[in-house]
N, C-alpha and C positions, 0 to 999 in steps of 0.2 A: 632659224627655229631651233630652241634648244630643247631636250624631251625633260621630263620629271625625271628629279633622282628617285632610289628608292624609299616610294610612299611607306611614313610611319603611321603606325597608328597617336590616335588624340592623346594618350595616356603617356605617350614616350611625345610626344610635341608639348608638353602640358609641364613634365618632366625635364627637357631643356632649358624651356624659357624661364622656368622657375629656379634651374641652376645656376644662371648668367644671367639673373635680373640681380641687382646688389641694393639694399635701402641708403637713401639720402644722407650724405653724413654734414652737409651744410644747415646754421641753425642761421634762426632771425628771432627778434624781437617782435610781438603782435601786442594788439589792444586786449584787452580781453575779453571783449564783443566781437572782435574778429576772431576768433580761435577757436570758435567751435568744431570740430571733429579735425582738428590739430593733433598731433604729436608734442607731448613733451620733452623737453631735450635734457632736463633737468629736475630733482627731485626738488621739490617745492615744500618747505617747512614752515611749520604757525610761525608767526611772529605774534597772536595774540591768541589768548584765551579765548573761545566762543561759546557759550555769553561771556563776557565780559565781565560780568558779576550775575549773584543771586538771583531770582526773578520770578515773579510770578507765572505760574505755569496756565492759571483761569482768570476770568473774573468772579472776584469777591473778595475776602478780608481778612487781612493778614494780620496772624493771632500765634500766640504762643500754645503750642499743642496741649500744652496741659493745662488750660484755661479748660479746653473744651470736654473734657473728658465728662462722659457719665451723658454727655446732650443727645435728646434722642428728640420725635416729632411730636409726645406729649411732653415731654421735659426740657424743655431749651435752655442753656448756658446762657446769664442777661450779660452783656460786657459793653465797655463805657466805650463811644463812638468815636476815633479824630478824624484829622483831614482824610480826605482821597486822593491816590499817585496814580496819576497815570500814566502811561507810557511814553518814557524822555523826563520826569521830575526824576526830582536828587531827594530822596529822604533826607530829614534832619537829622542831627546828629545825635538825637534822645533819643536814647533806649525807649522799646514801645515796653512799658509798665504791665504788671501781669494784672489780667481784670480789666484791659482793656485790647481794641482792634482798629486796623487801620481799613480802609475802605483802599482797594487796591484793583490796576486792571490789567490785563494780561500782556506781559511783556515786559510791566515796571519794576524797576529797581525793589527789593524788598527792603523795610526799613530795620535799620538796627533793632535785634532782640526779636522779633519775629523768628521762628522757625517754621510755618504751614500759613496754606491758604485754605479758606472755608472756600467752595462755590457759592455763588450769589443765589444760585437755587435752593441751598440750604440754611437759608436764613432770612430773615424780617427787620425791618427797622425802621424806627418810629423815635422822636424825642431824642436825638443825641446818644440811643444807645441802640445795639443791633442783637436779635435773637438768633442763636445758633442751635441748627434741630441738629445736630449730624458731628459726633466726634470725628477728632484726624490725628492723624499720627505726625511726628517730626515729621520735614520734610516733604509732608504730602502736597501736591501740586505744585512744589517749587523747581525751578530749572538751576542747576547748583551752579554756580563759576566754573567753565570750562570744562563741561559736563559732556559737551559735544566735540570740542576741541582744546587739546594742552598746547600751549605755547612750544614749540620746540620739537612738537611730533612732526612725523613725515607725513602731511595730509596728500599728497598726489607726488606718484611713483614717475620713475623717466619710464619711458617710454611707453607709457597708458595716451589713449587718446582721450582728449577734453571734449566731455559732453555739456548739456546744461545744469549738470549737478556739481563737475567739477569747476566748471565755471563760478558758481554759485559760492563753492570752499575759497577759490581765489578773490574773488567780493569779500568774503567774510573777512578778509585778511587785511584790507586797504590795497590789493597788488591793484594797479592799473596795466602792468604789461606782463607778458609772462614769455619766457624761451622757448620754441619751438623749430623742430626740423623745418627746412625750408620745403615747401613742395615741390615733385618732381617736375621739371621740366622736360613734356613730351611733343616734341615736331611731329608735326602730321605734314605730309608730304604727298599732295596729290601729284599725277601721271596722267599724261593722255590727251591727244591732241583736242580730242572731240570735247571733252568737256569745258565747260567755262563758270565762270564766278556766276552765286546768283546775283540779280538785279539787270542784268544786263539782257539786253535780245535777244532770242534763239536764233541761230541762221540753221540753212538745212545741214542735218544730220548731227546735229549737236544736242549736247544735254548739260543741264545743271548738275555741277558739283553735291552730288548729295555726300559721299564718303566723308569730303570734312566734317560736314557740319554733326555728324551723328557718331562720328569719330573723336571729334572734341567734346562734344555729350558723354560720351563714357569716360573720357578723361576724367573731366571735369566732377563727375558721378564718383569716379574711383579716387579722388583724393589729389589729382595730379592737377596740372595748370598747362593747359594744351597753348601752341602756339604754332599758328596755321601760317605754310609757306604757300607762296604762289605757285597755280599747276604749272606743271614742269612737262616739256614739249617731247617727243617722242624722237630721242636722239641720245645718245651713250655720252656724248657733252656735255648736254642739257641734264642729265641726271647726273652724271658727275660731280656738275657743277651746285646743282640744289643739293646733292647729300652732303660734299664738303659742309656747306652752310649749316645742314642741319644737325650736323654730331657735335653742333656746340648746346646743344640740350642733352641730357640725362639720357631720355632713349629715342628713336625715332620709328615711328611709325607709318609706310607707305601705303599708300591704297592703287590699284590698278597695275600691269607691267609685269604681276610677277605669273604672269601663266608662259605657254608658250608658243605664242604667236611671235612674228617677225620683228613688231613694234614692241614685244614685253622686254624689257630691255633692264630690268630690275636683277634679276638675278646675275645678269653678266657685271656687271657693276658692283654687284655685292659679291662675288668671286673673286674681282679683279684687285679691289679694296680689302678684304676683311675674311673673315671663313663663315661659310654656308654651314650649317646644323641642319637643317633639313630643307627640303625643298620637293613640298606637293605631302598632303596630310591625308589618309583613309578613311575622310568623312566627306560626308554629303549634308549640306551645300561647304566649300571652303575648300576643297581640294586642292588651288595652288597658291597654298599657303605657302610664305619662306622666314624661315629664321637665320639670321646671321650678326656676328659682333663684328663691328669695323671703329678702329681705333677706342678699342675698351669699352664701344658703346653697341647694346643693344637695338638690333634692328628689324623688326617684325615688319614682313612682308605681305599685305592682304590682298586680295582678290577686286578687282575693279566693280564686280555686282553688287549692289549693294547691301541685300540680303545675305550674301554670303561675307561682305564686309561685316556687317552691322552682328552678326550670328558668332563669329570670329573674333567680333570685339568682345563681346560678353562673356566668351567662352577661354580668351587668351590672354587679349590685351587688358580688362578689369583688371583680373587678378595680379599681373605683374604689376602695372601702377601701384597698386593696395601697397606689395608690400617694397614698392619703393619710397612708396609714400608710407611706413614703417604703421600700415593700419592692417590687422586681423585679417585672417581670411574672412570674406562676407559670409555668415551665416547661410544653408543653403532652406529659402523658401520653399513647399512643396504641398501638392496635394493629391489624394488620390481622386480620380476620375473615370466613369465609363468613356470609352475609344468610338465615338460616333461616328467611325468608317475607318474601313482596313488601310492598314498603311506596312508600305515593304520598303528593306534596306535597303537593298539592291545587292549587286555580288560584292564581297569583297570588300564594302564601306562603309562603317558606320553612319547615323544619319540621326542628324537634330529637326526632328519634324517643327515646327513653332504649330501651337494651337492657340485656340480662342475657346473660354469656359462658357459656356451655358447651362447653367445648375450645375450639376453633376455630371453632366458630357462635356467630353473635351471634341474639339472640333475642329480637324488638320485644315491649316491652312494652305491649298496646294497653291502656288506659285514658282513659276522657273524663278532661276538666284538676282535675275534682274530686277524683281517687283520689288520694289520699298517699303510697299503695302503686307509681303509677305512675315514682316518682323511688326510692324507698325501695328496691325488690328490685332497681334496674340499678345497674350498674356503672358504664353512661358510656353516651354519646348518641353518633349518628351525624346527619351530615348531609345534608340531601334539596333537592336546590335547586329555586327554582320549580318547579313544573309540570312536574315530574319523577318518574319511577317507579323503582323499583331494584329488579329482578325476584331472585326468590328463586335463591339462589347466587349472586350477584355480589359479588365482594369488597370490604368496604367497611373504612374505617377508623374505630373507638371512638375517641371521645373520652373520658378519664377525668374524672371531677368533680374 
């Protein structure tokens, strides 16, 4: 039985991981249907104009602005009718004549000698020729050539992540693929005789694997690409032998082993290999948390409860992915709430209560660190600093997952 070092606080555990987590420097190739909230690895410059040429900005008639001058809704400008363009024709190559208008529709090519669009709402037409109530100025309603984009500008920066708008610049371009950081590759490495794979039978005193599966959920949520090893038996061999395997990923994350009972056999293995950073956190639920680097690679140590896994992820392992996966810190969701029953830190540890909203009441979810249920039915956690109490009605602020 090995005892905790000494317990840090969350803000210096938080502090660590953040120092000796490193972002991805490996790129690839993606579609650019796949690439959304991707990393760019590379600045991306127009190769074309967008538009591509002139264009009508409405529907209606494209006129030389000084035709229409003086046209008001008793006075209308009479101007002689041609064809209609619409969107994807090639105007011909004749200059549009002054005193007269081309019937035009939103998106289309503008025809030579045209400078403005009339909207179809401000005009009539009857007999080959069309009535304009409503002067316009040069240019009005037209979209100019590369009004939105110059050939040769830097439309998306390295290292911005691609949303649907950037995606949307690289369509405008012709790109089919575009460079991106590869995503992190993070081992999840379950521990622990008693559990086993879902699908399969319970025998007595066994339990389903939940730590993967909600372990690779926040990977997966945080930008990274989780790749789940088989649980690994409760012997200093058997872990050995799975962590070797596993520090051929990016970072590795264990669940179970790292408290200290007889069978948690995690930290001695991550002593024996690599150096400990800390080992047991001053928070409530996740206490024997561990961090340690073994062969250059980051190895976060979780709690076999799940609750206190799943509370640990959110609170540790997100964020390190993020910014190995070279994305922003996430934005912090939040709201205020009245406290619909007292809730205390305890001596000495801070404590991520999870609650569930109801209007405006937040609503602690009490469960010991084993419920799965105690992360699963809230919404977001609040915070209870040492040795603190926060009496029922006190307005507190959610944190959202």
């Amino acid at each position: 039985m090995k005892p905790f070092g000494n317990l840090i606080s969350f803000e210096e555990a938080r502090e660590i991981v953040d120092r000796h987590v490193l972002p991805v420097g490996a790129v690839e190739y993606m579609p650019i249907d796949a690439s959304l909230e991707r990393v760019a690895a590379e600045d991306i410059v127009a190769l074309h104009n967008t538009p591509p040429f002139d264009r009508a900005g409405v529907d209606g008639f494209a006129v030389i602005a000084a035709d229409t001058r003086g046209a008001a809704l008793g006075n209308p400008v009479r101007l002689a009718l041609r064809e209609c363009l619409y969107a994807g024709s090639v105007p011909g190559e004749v200059k549009l004549a002054p005193g007269s208008a081309i019937g035009i529709c939103t998106g289309a090519e503008m025809p030579p000698g045209a400078d403005a669009v009339v909207m179809v709402e401000d005009t009539s037409s009857a007999d080959g020729y069309v009535n304009i109530f409503r002067s316009v100025s040069p240019l009005g309603s037209v979209g100019l050539k590369g009004e939105d984009i110059r050939k040769g500008e830097r439309v998306i920066e390295k290292d911005k992540m691609l949303d649907a708008g950037k995606i949307g610049v690289l369509a405008s371009q012709g790109l089919t693929h575009v460079l991106v950081y590869r995503k992190p590759r993070v081992a999840v490495m379950p521990t622990g005789e008693e559990i086993i794979d879902i699908g399969k039978p319970l025998g007595r005193g066994q339990l389903y694997d939940i730590n993967s599966h909600t372990l690779a959920a926040v990977i997966r949520g945080s930008g990274g690409e989780p790749v789940v090893f088989p649980i690994t038996g409760d012997s200093l061999e058997a872990v050995r032998a799975s962590l070797d395997k596993a520090l051929s990923a990016d970072m590795v994350v264990t669940s179970g082993g790292s408290s200290m009972g007889e069978k948690d056999l995690i930290i001695n293995v991550l002593e024996e290999c690599g150096e400990v950073f800390f080992h047991g956190i001053r928070i409530k639920p996740g206490k024997p948390t561990t961090f340690a680097v073994v062969g250059g690679k980051p190895v976060l140590g979780m709690p076999g409860y799940p609750t206190s896994c799943l509370l640990n992820a959110h609170l540790l392992l997100g964020p390190a992915v993020r910014k190995m996966a070279r994305l922003a810190p996430r934005r912090g969701l939040t709201e205020k709430a009245i406290l619909a029953e007292r809730v205390s830190a305890g001596s000495g540890r801070q404590r991520f209560q999870t609650v569930a909203l109801d209007g405006h009441m937040a609503r602690p979810i009490i469960k010991e660190s084993g419920a799965i249920t105690g992360t699963a039915r809230a919404d977001g956690y609040i915070v209870v600093p040492e040795d603190t109490v926060i009496e029922q009605g006190h307005e507190v602020t959610v944190n959202f997952f």
